[in-house]
N, C-alpha and C positions, 0 to 999 in steps of 0.2 A: 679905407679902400677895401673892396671886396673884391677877391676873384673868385669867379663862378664857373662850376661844370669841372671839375678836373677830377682826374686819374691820380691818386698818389700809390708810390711803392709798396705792397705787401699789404694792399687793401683794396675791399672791395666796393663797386658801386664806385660813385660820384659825389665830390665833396664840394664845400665851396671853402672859401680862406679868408680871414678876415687881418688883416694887417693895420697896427696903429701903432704912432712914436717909434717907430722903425721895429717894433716886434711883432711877434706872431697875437692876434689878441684870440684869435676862436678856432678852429677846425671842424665844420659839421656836417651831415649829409647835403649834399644840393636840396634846394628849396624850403630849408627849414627857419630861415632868417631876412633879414632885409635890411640894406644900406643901400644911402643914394647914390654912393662913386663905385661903380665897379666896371668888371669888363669881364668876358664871356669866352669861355676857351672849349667849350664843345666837348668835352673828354678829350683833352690835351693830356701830356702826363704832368706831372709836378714832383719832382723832389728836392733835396736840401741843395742846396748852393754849396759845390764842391772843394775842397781841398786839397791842394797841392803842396806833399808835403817835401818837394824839393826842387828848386827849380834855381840856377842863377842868371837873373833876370836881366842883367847888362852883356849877358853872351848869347842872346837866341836872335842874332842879324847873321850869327856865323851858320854856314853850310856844317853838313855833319862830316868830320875832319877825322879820316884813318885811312889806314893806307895795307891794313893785315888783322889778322885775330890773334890778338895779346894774352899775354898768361898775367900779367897787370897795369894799376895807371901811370904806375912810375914810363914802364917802358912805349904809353902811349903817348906821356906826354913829352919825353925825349923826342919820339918819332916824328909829331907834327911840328915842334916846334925847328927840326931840323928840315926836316921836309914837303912844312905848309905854314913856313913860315911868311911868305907873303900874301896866303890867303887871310894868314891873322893879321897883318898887320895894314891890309888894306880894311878890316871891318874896324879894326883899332882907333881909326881916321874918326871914326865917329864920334861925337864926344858921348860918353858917361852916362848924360844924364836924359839924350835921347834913345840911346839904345834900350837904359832900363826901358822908359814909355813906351818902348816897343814890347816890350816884356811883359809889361803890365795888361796890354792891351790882348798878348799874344793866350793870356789864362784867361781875360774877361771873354774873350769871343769862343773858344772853349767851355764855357759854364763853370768854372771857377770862383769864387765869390773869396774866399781866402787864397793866399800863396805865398808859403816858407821861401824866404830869402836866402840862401848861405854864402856868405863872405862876409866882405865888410859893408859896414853899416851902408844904407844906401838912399842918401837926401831926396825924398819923392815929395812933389807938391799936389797935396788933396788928391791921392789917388781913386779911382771909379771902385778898386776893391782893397779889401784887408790881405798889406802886407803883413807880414810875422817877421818881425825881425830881434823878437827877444828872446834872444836865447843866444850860447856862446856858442858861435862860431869857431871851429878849426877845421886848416882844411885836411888834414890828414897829419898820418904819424911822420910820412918819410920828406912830408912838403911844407909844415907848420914849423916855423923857427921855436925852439922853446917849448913845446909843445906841452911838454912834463910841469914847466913850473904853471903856464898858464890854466890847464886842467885843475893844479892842485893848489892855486892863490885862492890864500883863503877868504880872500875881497868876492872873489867870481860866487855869488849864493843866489839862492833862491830861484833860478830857471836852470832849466833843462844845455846839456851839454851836446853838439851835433857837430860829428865828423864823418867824414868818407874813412870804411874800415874793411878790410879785408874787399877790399877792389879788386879781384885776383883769380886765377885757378891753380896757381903755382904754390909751393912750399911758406915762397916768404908772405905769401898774402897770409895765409892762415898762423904763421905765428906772429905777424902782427896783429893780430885780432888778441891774440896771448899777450903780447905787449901793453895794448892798453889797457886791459885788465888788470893784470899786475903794476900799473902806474897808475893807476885810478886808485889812489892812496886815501882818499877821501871817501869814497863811495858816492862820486856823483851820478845823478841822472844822465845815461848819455843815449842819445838817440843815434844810435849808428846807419850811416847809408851806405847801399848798397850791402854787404854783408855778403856775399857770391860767396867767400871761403867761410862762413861762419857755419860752426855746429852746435848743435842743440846746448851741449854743455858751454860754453861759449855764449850761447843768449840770452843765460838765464842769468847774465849781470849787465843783461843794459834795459835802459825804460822801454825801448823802443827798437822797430829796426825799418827804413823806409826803402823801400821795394820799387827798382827802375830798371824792369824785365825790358825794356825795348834798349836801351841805354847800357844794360848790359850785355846782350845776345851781340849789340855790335862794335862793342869790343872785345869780348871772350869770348862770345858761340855759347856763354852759361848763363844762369842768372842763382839766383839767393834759393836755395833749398825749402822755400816760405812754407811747404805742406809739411814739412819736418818742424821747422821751426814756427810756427804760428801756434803750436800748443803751448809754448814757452813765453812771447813777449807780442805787444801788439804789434803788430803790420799795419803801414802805411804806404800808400800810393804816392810816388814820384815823378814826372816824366823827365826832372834834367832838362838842360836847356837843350835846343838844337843844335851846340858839338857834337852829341851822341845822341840824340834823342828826335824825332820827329818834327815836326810845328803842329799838326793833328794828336791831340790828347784822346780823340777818342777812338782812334786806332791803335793807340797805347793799352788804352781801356777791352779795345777787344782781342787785343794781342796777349794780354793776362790769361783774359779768360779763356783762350785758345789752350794756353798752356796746360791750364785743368789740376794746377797746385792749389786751387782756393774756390770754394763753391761759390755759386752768384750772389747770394746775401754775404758772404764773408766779403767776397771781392768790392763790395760796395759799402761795407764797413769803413773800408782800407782808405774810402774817397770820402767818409763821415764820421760818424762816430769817435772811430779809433784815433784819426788826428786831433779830433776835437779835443776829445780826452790829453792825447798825449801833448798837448802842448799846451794844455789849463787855458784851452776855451772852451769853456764846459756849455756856456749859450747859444753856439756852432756847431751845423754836424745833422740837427736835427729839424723836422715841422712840430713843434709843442707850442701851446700858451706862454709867454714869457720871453720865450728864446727869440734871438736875432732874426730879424727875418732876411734872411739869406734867402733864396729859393730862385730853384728855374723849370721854366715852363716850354717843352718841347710838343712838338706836333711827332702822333704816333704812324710809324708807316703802317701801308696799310694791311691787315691779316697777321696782325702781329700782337700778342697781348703779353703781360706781366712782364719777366726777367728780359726776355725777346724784344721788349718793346728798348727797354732801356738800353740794352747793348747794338741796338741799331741805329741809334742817335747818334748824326753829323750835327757840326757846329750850325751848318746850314739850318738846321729842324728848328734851333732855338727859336723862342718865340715870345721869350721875357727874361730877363736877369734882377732878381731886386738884390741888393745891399743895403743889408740894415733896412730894408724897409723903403730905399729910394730904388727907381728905374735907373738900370746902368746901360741896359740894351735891350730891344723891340726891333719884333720883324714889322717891316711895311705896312701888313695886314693893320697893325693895332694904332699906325701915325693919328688915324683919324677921332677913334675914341679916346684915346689919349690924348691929344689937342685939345678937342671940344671940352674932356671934363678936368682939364687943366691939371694930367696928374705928374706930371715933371715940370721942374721951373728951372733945371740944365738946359743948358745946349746940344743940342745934339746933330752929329751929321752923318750921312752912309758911311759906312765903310769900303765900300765902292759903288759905283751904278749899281742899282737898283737893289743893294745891297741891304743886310742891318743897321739900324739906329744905332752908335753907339756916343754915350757921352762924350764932351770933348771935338777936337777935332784932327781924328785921323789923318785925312788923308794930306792935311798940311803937314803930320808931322813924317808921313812917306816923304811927301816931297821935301822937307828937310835935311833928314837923314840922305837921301838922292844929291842932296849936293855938296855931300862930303863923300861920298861914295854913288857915282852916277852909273854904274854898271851893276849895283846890287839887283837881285833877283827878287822881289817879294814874292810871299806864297800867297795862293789863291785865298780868296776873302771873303765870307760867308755874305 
């Protein structure tokens, strides 16, 4: 398969892309090659298939749940559980294993192509994108039973360690950041999230630290000092499920760069590269020969070119998703080329009237989820 005419990031002029066995096979100027399946995107933009490198996927049917601005999670999670306790426990009705699908569904239509799971393992059948779910999970110091031996069992080897750390603006969040440090008796990889009390000396012993500037502002009014600390350890992009975090990733995305702690090529690292790297999918992250072909294809608004273009993109823009090389979701525009040159052999249906292609079938599993909870609000649907 070829796609023709596109914009990609940090480059000039018009490319086309050559996609086979689910990888990248060529990248070259427009017009310098020839295959017979392709399709035509005008100077579209194109870049990698994003990464999320935090998100818990069976909690984003819940509303965003607080009630004040906290100095930590402990004291948030007392709050709602005394105070919006029925707003949990009417999404709870749900079962498991449709809310993840909502989940999954909630990163695919965002541009997402990967997305870090944290909690417990979570049974998905032939998901549209790559879950991550290898890596140990804890969910924090003050809320993880055992937390000391399970870090330091010397069974746990060979992947990466990820916990919520220093969630906080207060004293104790920053000397549990001290804590795990000091219990990390092994020296393992740990990917810490959020970090909000972490200081520079403090960063320079963990792999990682993932970065949930919207997730954080509304719980604390702070976020992770990441223009301090990115000299120290990589930064990764988060959005958190919708507890605390939006359903809109890419107002997350431009909420960052609002913030003006990470320059626009960094801040897009945070969505590539850097996850890639840090969670040893070294084939992920990137457009190269070889690599995964992840990739998504947005419609550019109009008067708008390079960094500009890319942080102005709604879900709405997309206009292809591939994983690994298969169509996960098509705007309207493309039904018809794509039919005729038979380049998906999924199913696929809107997402809503006159909505995106998305593999699968959405809107049955709305109305599923709806009759376990028939007062749920869904968010608007590209």
């Amino acid at each position: 398969m070829r796609l023709n005419n596109l914009r990609l990031t940090g480059a000039e002029g018009l490319h086309d892309i050559w996609v086979d066995a689910g990888k990248f096979l060529a990248i070259r100027p427009s017009g310098t090659g020839s295959g017979e399946v392709s399709l035509d995107f005008g100077g579209a933009l194109a870049f990698p298939g994003l990464i999320n490198s935090h998100d818990h996927l069976d909690f984003n049917l819940f509303p965003a749940l607080g009630n004040k601005i906290y100095n930590n999670y402990t004291e948030w999670g007392r709050d709602i559980h005394t105070n919006n306790s029925a707003d949990i426990q009417k999404i709870l009705k749900v079962p498991q294993q449709l809310r993840t699908q909502w989940g999954v569904y909630r990163n695919l239509l965002n541009g997402f192509t990967t997305v870090v799971n944290h909690g417990e393992q979570l049974d998905i059948d032939r998901p549209p994108i790559t879950v991550f779910q290898d890596c140990h999970c804890l969910h924090s110091v003050h809320f993880e039973r055992h937390w000391k031996w399970k870090l330091n069992d010397p069974r746990r080897t060979g992947r990466p360690f990820a916990i919520h750390v220093g969630e906080g603006t207060d004293a104790v969040a920053k000397e549990e950041v001290d804590e795990l440090i000091r219990w990390n008796l092994l020296r393992r990889p740990i990917v810490g999230i959020h970090g909000v009390a972490m200081t520079e000396q403090q960063a320079a012993a963990f792999h990682a630290l993932v970065w949930c500037p919207v997730s954080n502002y509304f719980l604390l009014d702070r976020t992770a000092p990441v223009d301090r600390l990115s000299p120290v350890l990589p930064i990764l992009f988060g959005t958190d499920s919708t507890l605390t975090g939006g359903w809109n990733a890419w107002d997350q995305v431009r909420f960052a760069r609002d913030l003006r702690l990470i320059g626009d090529a960094g801040l897009m690292e945070t969505l590539t590269t850097a996850p890639a790297d840090a969670w040893g999918l070294h084939d992920r992250g990137r457009i190269e020969p070889g690599c995964s072909a992840d990739l998504v294809i947005a419609r550019i608004r109009p008067g708008l070119a390079a960094w500009e273009a890319f942080f102005a993109i709604n879900s709405d823009d997309l206009l292809l998703v591939l994983h690994e090389g298969q169509i996960r979701l098509f705007d309207p525009l493309l039904l018809e080329p794509i039919t005729e040159q038979g380049l998906t052999a999924d199913d696929f249906q809107p997402a809503c009237a006159n909505g995106k292609y998305v593999a699968g079938d959405l809107p049955a599993l709305m109305k599923e989820i709806g009759s376990y909870c028939p007062d749920i609000l869904f968010p608007p649907l590209p």
